[in-house]
C-alpha positions, 0 to 999 in steps of 0.5 A, spaced: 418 460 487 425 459 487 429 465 491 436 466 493 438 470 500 444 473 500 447 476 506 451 474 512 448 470 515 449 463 520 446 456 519 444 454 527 448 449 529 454 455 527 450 459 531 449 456 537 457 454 537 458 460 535 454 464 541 458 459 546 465 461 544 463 469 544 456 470 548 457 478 546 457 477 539 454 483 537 450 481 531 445 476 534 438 480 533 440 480 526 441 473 526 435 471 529 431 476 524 435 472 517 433 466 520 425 467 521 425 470 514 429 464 511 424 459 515 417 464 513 419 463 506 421 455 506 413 455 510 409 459 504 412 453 499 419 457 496 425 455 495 430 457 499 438 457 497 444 462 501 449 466 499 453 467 505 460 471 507 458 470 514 465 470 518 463 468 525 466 461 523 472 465 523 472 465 531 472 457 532 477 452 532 479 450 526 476 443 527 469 447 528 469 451 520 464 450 517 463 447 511 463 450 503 455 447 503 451 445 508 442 443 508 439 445 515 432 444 516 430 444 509 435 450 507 441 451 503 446 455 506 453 456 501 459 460 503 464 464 500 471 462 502 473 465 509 480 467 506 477 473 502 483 472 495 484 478 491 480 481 497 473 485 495 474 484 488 475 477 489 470 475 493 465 479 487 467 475 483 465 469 487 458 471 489 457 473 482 459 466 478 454 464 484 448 468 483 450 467 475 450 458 476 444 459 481 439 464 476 441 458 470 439 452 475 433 455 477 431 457 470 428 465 468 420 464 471 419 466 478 426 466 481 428 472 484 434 474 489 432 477 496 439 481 499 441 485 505 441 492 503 446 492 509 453 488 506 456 492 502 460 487 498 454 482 497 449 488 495 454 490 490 455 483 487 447 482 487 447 489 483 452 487 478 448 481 477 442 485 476 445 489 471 450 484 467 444 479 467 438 482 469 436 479 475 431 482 479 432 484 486 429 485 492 433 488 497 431 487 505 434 494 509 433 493 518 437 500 518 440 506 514 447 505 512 449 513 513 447 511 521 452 507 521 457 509 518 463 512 522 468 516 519 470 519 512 471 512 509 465 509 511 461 515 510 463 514 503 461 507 502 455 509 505 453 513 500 455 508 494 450 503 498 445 508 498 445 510 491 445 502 489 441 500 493 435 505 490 437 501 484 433 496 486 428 491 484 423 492 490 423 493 497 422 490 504 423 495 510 423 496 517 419 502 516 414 506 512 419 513 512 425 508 510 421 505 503 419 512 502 427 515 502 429 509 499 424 506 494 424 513 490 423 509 483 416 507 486 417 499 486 413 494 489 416 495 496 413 492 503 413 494 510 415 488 515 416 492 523 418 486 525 416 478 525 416 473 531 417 465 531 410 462 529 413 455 531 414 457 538 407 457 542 408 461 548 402 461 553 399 466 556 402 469 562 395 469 565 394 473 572 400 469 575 402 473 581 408 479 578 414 481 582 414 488 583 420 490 577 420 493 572 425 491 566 430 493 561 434 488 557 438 490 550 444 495 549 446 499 555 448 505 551 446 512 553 443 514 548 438 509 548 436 512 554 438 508 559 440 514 564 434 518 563 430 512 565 434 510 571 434 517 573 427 517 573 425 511 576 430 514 583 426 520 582 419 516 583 421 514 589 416 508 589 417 503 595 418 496 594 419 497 587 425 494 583 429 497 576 432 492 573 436 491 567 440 487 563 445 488 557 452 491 556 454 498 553 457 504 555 452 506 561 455 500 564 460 501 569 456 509 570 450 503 572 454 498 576 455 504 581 449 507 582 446 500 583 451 499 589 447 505 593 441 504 591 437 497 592 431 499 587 436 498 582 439 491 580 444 490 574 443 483 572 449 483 566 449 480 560 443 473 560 442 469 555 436 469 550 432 463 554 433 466 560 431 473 558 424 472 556 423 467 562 424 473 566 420 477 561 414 473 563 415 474 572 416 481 572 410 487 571 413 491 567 417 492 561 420 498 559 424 502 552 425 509 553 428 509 547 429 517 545 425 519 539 427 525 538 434 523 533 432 523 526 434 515 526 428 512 530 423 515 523 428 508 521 428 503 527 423 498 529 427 496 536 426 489 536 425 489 544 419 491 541 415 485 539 420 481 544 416 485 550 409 484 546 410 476 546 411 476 553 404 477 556 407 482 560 406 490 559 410 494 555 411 502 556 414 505 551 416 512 548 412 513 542 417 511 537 416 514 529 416 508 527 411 504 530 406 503 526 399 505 529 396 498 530 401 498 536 397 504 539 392 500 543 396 495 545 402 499 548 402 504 554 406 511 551 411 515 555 407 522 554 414 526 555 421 525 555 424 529 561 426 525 567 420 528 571 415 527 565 417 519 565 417 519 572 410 521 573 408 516 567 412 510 571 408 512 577 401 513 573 402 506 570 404 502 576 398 505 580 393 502 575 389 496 576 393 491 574 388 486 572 387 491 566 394 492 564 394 484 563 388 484 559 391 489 555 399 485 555 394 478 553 390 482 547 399 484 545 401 477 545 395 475 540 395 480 536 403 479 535 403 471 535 396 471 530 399 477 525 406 479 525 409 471 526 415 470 521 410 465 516 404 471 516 408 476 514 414 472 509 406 472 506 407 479 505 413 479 501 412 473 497 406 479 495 411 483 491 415 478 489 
C-alpha cells in the first residue's frame, strides 16, 4: 500500500532544532503524535510519502532551512515553499500539482491520502483532488475545528472545514462522539484515543521507593482545572504531601504566588519531554483535573492521559467523556468535581495501600505499551484503508 500524509508536519532532526530555538513552541504534542502515525504506518509495511506546509523552519536561521525534499528514517518529507506566492490559492495549487504527480506515481490500486482535518489549506487541497480526480481520502481529526475557532472569521473557516471534512473518504478520530458528528455518511471510520511509541521500551517502575508528590504537567490554563485541583489540595491539608506542577498558561503568574505562601505547592516551570517523564516515574501520583462538563471534552482524549498511563506511575483522573471504558480498570476517577469533592477523593487515594496502587499503574503500563502503541493501532486504520 502506498499512502500520501499531508499535514504540517516536521521531520525530526527539524524538530529538535526547532525545539532548541523556541522551547514553547506550542504545536509539540501534535507533532509527536504525526510522527508516531508516520513511523506505525512505515512499521505495518506502507509506504509513506509527505506533504508538509510546516512553517517552524520559518523561526531558524536562514543557514538551518530546511530543504524542499528530505528522507528520514525511511519516510519521505516534501515541503511546500515557505513563501506562500499567490498566498492560499497559490499554495493549492502547489499541493494540488503534487498530489496530482504523487497518485500517477503510485499508480490507481491500493493508494490513498491520509490529511489533517485540522489544516484548513491542506484539507482543502486534498478535497479538490478528491473531487477533480478521484482520489480517495481518509482525514485524521485530534480536535474540533469549531473549539478552535475564535472570532467571526474563524468561525466561518470552521464551518467550511467541517462541511468539507464530512466529505470525506473515511475517518480516523480521537473519540467515538467526534466520528459520530463528523462521519455522517457512515463511511469506514476508526477511533484511535491516542497511541504510545512501540520502540521505546520503558521498565517498569516496580515498587521503588516514591516521593510523596503529586504531579501536574501540561498546559496551565484555568480552564483545564488547575485552580480548582490547587484549591483542593490546600484544602486536604495533608502533612508531608507536596502539589507540584509543570507547564505554562494563564494560572501561572496566580500559581507563582500561591506557591510562594505555601511549601506543598511547588511550580517547577516549563522541563523538557525527557525531564518530565523522568520525574513521572519518581512521584506517587499523577493527577488531570480536566473539567468534563464543557461540551468539547466529548471530543478530546487528553494526550497526558496515555503519557501518565506509560509511566508506571498511578494516575487520578476525571471521568472524561471521552475515555473509552477499557481505561476504567486502569484508572482512578474523580467521583465529583467541587474543590470539596476532589479534596476528599485526594485524601482517599493516598490513604490506600500503595502496593495495590502500583499493581493497578503496572496493569496500566502494559496494557498501553501491548495495546494502544503506535505499530498496534496504525493496524487498525490500515483496516479501513
Amino acid at each position: 500500500m502506498k499512502l500520501l500524509f499531508v499535514a504540517a508536519v516536521s521531520h525530526e532532526k527539524l524538530l529538535a532544532d526547532l525545539l532548541k530555538e523556541q522551547p514553547r513552541y506550542y504545536g509539540i504534542q501534535g507533532q509527536y503524535f504525526m510522527r508516531l502515525i508516520l513511523l506505525g504506518l512505515r512499521e505495518n509495511g506502507v509506504d509513506v510519502r509527505v506533504l508538509s506546509n510546516f512553517l517552524g523552519a520559518s523561526y531558524l536561521p536562514a543557514g538551518n532551512a530546511c530543504e524542499q525534499t528530505i528522507r528520514e528514517n525511511g519516510i519521505e518529507y516534501n515541503y511546500l515553499p515557505r513563501k506562500r506566492r499567490g498566498g492560499y490559492i497559490g499554495t493549492w495549487r502547489k499541493a494540488i500539482r503534487f498530489i496530482k504527480q504523487w497518485k500517477k506515481d503510485a499508480g490507481y490500486e491500493k493508494a490513498v491520502v491520509l490529511c489533517d482535518g485540522l489544516n484548513f489549506t491542506l484539507l482543502m487541497a486534498c478535497h479538490l483532488c478528491k473531487w477533480l480526480y478521484r482520489i480517495e481520502t481518509v482525514v485524521f481529526l485530534t480536535d474540533m475545528p469549531r473549539y478552535l475557532a475564535k472570532g467571526l472569521p474563524a468561525r466561518v473557516r470552521a464551518w467550511m472545514q467541517e462541511c468539507i471534512i464530512h466529505r470525506m473518504s473515511g475517518f480516523m478520530t480521537l473519540t467515538r462522539y467526534m466520528d459520530e458528528d463528523l462521519n455522517r455518511h457512515h463511511r469506514p471510520g476508526i477511533v484511535i484515543e491516542g497511541m504510545v511509541d512501540a520502540s521505546v521500551q520503558r521498565a517498569s517502575a516496580g515498587t521503588m521507593p516514591r516521593e510523596k508528590v503529586c504531579l501536574y504537567s501540561g498546559s496551565i490554563h484555568k480552564i483545564y482545572g488547575i485552580k480548582r485541583l490547587v484549591d483542593s489540595f490546600l484544602l486536604m491539608n495533608r502533612p508531608g504531601w507536596v502539589l507540584e506542577i509543570y507547564g505554562d498558561g494563564d494560572y501561572r503568574e496566580e500559581l507563582v504566588e500561591i506557591a510562594s505562601h505555601h511549601a506543598c505547592i511547588v511550580y517547577g516551570g516549563l522541563l523538557s519531554r525527557e525531564q518530565i517523564v523522568e520525574r513521572q516515574k519518581q512521584v506517587s501520583l499523577l493527577i488531570n483535573p480536566r473539567p468534563s462538563e464543557y461540551e468539547y471534552t466529548r471530543y478530546s482524549f487528553p494526550s497526558k492521559t496515555m503519557e501518565y498511563m506509560l509511566s508506571g506511575t498511578p494516575v487520578l483522573t476525571t471521568k472524561l467523556p471521552g475515555i473509552p471504558a477499557e481505561y476504567d480498570q486502569y484508572l482512578y476517577y474523580f467521583e465529583g468535581e467541587s474543590v470539596e469533592a476532589m479534596a476528599g477523593k485526594l485524601t482517599e487515594i493516598l490513604s490506600m495501600d500503595y502496593a495495590c496502587c502500583l499493581s493497578r499503574a503496572k496493569a496500566a503500563q502494559q496494557f498501553v505499551m501491548s495495546q494502544k502503541n503506535n505499530v498496534t493501532q496504525m493496524q487498525k486504520l490500515i483496516s479501513i484503508l
